[in-house]
Each structure stands twice: as C-alpha cells, then as structure tokens.
N, C-alpha and C positions, 0 to 999 in steps of 0.2 A: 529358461536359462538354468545351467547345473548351478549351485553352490560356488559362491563368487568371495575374495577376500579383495578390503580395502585398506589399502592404510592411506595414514593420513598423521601431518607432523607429531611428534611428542611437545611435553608440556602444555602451555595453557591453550584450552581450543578457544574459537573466536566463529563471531557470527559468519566468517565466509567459510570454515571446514563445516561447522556446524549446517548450514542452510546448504550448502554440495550433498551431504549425505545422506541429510533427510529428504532430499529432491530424487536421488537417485534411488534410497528406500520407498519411496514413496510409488516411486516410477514402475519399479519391479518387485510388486508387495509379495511376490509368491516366491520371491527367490532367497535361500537361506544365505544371508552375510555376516561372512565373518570380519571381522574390526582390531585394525592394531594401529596404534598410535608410536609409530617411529622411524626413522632412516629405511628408506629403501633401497636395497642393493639391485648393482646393474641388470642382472638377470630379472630383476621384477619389472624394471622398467620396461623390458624387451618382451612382456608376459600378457595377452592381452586379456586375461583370463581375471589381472590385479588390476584393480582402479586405482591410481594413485593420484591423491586430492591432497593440495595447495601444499607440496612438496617436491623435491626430485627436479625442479628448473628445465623443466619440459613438459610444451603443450603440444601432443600427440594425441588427436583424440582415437584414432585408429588403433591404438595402442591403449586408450585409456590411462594416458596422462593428463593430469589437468592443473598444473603448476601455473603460475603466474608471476613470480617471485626474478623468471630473466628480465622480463624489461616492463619497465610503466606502463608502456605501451599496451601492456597487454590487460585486458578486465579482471575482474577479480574471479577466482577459481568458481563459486557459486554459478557467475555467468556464465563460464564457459560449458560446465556439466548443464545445464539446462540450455544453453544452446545443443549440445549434443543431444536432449532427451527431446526436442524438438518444441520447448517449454518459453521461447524468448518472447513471442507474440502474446503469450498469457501473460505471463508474469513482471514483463516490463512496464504494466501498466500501473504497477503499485507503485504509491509515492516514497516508498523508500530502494528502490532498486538502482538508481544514477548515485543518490549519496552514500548508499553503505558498500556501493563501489570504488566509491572516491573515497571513505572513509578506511577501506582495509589499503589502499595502495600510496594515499598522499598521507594520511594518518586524521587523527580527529578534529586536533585545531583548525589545519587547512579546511577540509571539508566542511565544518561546523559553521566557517565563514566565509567561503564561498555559498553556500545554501540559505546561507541567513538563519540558520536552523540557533543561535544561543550558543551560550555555557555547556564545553561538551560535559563540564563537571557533573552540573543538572539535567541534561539529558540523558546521562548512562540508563539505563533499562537495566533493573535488579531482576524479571523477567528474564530474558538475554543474558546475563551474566552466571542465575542461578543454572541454565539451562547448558550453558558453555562449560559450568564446573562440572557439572552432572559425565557431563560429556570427556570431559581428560579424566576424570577421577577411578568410570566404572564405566567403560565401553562396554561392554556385551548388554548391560543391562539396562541400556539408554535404548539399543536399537529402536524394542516400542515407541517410543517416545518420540525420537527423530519419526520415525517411521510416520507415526501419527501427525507430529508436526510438518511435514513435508506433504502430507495431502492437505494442512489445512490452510499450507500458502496457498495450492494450486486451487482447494476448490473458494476460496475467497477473493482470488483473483479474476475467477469465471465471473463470480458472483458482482465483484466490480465493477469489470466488462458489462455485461447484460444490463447493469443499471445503469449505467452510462448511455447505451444505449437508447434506455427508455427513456430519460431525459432529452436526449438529443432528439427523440419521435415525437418531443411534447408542444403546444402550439406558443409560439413567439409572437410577440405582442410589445406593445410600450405601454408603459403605463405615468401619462403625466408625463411625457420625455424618457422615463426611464425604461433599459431594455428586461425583458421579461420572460418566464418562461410555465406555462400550466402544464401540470404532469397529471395524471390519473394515477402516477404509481403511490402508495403509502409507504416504501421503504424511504430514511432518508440517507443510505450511507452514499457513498458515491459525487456528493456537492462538491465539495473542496475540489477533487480529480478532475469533475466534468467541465467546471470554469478554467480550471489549467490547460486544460485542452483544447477549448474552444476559440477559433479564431475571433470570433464577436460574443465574447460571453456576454449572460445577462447579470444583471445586477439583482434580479429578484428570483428565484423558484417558488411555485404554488403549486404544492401536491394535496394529496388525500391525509387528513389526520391519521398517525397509525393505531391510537386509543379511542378516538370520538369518529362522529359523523361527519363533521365540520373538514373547512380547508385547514392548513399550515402554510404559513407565509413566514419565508427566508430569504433575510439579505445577506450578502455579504459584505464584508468588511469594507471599509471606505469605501461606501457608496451610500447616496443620497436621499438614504432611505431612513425614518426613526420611528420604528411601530410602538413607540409609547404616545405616540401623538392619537392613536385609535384606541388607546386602551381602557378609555371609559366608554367606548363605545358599547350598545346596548350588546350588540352582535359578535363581538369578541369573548371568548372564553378565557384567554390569556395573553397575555403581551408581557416578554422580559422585561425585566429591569434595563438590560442592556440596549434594546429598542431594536434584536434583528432578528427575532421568533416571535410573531402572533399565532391565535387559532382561534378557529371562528366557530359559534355553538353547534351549527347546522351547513349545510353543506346549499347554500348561497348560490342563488343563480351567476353567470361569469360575468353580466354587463353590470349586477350588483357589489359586486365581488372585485372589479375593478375599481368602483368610484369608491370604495371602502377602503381599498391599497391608496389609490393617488392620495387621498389625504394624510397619506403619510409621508407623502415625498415632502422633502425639503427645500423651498426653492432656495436660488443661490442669495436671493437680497435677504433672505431673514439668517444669512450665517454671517453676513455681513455687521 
C-alpha cells in the first residue's frame, strides 16, 4: 500500500481514536502514515486513499470512513476499523471490547453501571489517559507507539484465545459435588474470560505451577470452595489468605490431588 494519510478529530483523543489507529497501524506496519488531528473536508471524505476515524458522520468503509458519531446505533469507530481489517473474531474476545464500546457511545456513568464495572472516577486508567495525551499533543511522534500498541492488542488477544482453548481441552470432573476443570497448561491468564464463556463453568481450575513442580488450584469467586481449610496441609506449598489459590509442593498423582481439593469444599450445613 502507497503512503496513506488519516485524520482523525482535533482536541482531546480518546481510547476509541486512539485503539482505530493503532489497529489499523498495526494492520499495515509497512505502510508510511501520515496523521492529522481535525475537520475533514468533503473532498477527503470522497477520497479513499484518506482514512477517516471517528469523525466526518459517515460509515463508508469502501471509502474509509469510519465515523460513528450519526446514530447510537452504530459501534464505536475502533469496532468498525477492525471489523474492516477483518480483526472482529480476535479481538472481540477481550473483556473490555462490549464496555469501552458502550463507554465512548452511552458515556462512562451509564456503562460503568450497566457492567457492574464501579466508580468510573476510580477506574480511569492513567495508562489510557497518558497514552490519549500523547496522542492529541504530538501526532507524528506517537505513530510508534500506536503502531506498537496495536499489535499488542492483536497478539494478546491470539494469546487469550488459544488459552481459552486449552482450558476448555482440559478434563471435567466434580469434585465433592463441585464442577471442576484439570489443565496441563502452566499459563494462568485466560480464567476470568473462559468461565464468562462457558455454558457450565466450573468453579475450580487445576493447572501446572508456573514457578514449581506442584499443581495450582483456583476457585473462583462465590463458590464453595475455601483452600485455607488445606493449608496446614503437609502437601501444600501455599494457600492465600483469601482461601482461592493453593499450590501443592509436588506434582501429586490426580485421584490424590482430588481428595486434597474435596477437603476444601464447603458443605452447605457448616455455612449454616
């Protein structure tokens, strides 16, 4: 692709120009862009040689426009450029891509409680903020940046993906009543995502330590599980305070490795 220019609105950028641009540098890392932050006149819009991101009140992507600003209806401009780079299947799998779409188009209050996400005050990301200055302040000199940051959504979102998958390859089981899940993998990012996902999540994962030899054993959140109840145990290495990460010294045969878990289950008569 020749030498391409974008623009994209003036004044303060925001996580949806910001994440359109780095998505689309990212996309076409060998193509030199140029970057201007303000009003596009009609002849650019008609231009399809100009990208024009989350301005201009027109979604043409044949044209490369990607406005979002005529109707609610429409996603937030980031979505639509990676629906067009053919990016929606990756990237929709991260847990922030439904809220900071509802967050640039209903604004933060609404989204922050429709998602149950808190205090949009306390959640701002000085991260995101410093990276959005960066970005209206000294365009040309962000590009790296974006550039850089736009592959590191896509390849973390592969990266997500594929572990979600291994979770989901790993063998189901109950334990004590409770549903369960043993992984072989040692990474542990991916938990949170893969329970959202699952039509019968389990309440427990037991993967590979990623420091020791030993398992890791992870509850989640309300569920009926308390691993401080094992944590004098001989065979534990560690058990939070909180009671929903143990780890076991050695790497425990699985019909041992269960009777080690159930004693941590809770039954219902002793919360009584």
């Amino acid at each position: 692709m020749k030498d391409q220019k974008i623009i994209t609105h003036p004044g303060s950028a925001h996580f949806d120009d910001v994440t359109a641009v780095s998505l689309l540098l990212a996309v076409y890392e060998n193509t030199d862009f140029h970057i201007e932050r303000r009003e596009p006149i009609l002849e650019e819009l008609e231009d399809p040689d100009i990208w024009v991101i989350d301005i201009g009140d027109r979604y043409e992507p044949e044209k490369h426009n990607f406005d979002h600003h005529q109707s609610l209806e429409c996603p937030a401009s980031f979505i639509l450029v990676a629906e067009y780079l053919g990016l929606t299947e990756r990237l929709s799998i991260m847990p922030w891509w439904d809220f900071k779409d509802e967050v640039d188009r209903y604004g933060s209050r609404v989204s922050s409680t429709k998602f149950n996400a808190g205090d949009d005050l306390i959640n701002r990301n000085p991260v995101e903020d410093w990276l959005a200055a960066r970005f209206a302040s000294d365009v040309e000199k962000t590009i790296p940046l974006l550039r850089s940051f736009g592959k590191y959504l896509i390849e973390e979102a592969d990266k997500l993906k594929n572990q979600i998958e291994v979770l989901r390859s790993g063998t189901r089981l109950e334990i004590s009543g409770v549903p369960a899940v043993i992984s072989k993998t040692r990474e542990t990012i991916g938990l949170e995502e893969f329970r959202r996902l699952e039509d019968n999540p389990p309440d427990i994962v037991i993967s590979m330590d990623r420091r020791d030899d030993g398992w890791r054993i992870f509850r989640y959140e309300g569920t009926p599980i308390d691993l401080t109840l094992v944590s004098d145990d001989e065979r534990i290495s560690f058990a939070h305070k909180n009671g929903f990460l143990a780890k076991t010294r050695n790497k425990l045969p699985v019909d041992e490795l269960i009777n080690l878990v159930s004693k941590a289950v809770v039954r219902k008569d002793e919360t009584e």
